[in-house]
N, C-alpha and C positions, 0 to 999 in steps of 0.2 A: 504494500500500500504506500503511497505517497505522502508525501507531507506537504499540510498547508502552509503557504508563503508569505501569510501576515500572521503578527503579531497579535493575539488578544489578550492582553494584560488584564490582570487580576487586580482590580482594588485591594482585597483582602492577602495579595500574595508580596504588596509592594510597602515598605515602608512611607514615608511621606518626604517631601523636599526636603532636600536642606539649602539653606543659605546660610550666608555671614557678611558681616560689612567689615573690612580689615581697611587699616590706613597701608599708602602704598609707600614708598621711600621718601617719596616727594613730598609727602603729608605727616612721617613719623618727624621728620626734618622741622615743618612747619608748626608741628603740635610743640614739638621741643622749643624752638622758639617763641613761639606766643605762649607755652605755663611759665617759662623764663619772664618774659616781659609782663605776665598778669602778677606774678609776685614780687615783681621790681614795682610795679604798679598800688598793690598794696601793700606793702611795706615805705613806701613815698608818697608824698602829696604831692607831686610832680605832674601838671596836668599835660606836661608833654610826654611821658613814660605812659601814661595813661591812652593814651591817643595810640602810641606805637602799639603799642598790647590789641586793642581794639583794630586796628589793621590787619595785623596778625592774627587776631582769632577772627577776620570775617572772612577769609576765603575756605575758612573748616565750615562753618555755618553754612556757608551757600551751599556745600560742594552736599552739605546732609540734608539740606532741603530740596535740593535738585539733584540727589541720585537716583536712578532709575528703575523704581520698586518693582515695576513690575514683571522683572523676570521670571516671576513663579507661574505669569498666567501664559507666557511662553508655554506651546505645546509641539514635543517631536514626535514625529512619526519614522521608522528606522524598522524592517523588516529582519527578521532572525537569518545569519549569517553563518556556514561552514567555512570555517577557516583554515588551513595548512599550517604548520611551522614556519615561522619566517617566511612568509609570502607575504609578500606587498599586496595590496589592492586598496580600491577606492570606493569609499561605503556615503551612498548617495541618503541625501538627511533632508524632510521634509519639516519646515515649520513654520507655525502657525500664533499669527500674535492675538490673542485673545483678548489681550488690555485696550482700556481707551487712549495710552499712552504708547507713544513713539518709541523703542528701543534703538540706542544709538551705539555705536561702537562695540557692537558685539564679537568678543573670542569668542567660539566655542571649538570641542574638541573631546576626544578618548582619553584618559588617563590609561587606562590597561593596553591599548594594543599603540599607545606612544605615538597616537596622531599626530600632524603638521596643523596644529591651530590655525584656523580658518576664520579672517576678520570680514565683519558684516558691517556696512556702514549705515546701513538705517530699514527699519521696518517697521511700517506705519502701521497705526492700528487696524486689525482684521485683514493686515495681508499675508498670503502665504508664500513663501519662497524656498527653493531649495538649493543645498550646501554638499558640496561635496570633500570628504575629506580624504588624505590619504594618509594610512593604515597599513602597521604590519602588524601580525598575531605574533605573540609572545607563545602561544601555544595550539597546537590542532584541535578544532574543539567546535563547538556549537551551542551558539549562545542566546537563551533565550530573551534576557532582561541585559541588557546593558548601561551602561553610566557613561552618562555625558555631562562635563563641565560646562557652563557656560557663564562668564562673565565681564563686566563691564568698569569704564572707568568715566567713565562721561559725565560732567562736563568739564573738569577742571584737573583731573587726575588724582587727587587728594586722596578720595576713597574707593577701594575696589570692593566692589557688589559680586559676590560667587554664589551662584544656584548649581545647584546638581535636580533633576526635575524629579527623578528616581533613585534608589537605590536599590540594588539587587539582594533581594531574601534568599532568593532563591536561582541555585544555577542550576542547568544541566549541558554536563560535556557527553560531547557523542566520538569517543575513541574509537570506535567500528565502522569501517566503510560499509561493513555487510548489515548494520544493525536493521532492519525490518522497521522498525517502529519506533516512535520516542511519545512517552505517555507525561505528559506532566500536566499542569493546569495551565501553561502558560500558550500551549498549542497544540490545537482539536484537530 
């Protein structure tokens, strides 16, 4: 018997997003100097020390109020792949912006099979576009649920916004060319 070539993901077999909001170099730099300048600031009545502080912490402010939240309503679509050992190939990624909000400057990419990060420069809301990455397998195998990083620094670089959409519960590797069948919940 055959197998089918989409994906139906499990609500109940997938854990939930992750995100995080990290300061990038540019911004660990910039927080160092403006808690520097906010305590020079309160420790003086200096109202020029005070001003400098206030410069300094406004490009962290903006950079938190105009980061790009809606990476979580980003949605991929990405069909289950057999893969070889160390073979190259190119794994074609369909996504879909679901937010009322523009995604701007977006990486995305594999961590496991050690993609070429693929940058996106805009995707307006309710548009779908597709990404193509390239990809070698770390291992021969067949992968039901895969992990895809995606994230952004836009607008100002300050803070970098990372979503993972899924994480994988659950894997299954298919070591058998000859195997017949692969029964799991993730494909009927």
């Amino acid at each position: 018997s055959g197998h089918d070539r989409s994906a139906r993901l499990n609500p109940h077999d997938m854990a939930s997003a992750r995100s995080s909001i990290e300061l990038t170099a540019r911004g660990r730099i910039l927080a160092t100097l403006a808690s520097v300048s906010l305590l020079g600031a309160w420790l003086s009545d200096d109202a020029t020390v005070r001003i400098a502080a206030a410069l300094l912490a406004a490009p962290i402010l903006i950079e938190l109020a105009g980061t790009c939240r809606s990476l979580r309503s980003l949605r991929l679509h990405v069909l289950p792949r057999r893969t070889e050992l160390g073979a190259p190939y190119h794994e074609q990624i369909r996504l879909s912006n679901d937010a009322n909000q523009a995604v701007r400057e977006l990486l995305i990419f594999e961590p496991r099979t050690r993609s070429v990060p693929t940058l996106l420069d805009h995707i307006s809301p309710g548009q779908h576009t597709s990404v193509r990455l390239a990809c070698r397998s770390p291992a021969r195998s067949h992968l039901l649920e895969r992990v895809f990083e995606m994230k952004t620094t836009w607008p100002l670089g300050i803070i970098c916004f990372l979503t993972t959409p899924w994480r994988p519960t659950r894997w299954a590797y298919w070591f058998c060319g000859s195997s017949s069948s692969l029964t799991t919940s993730g494909i009927r």
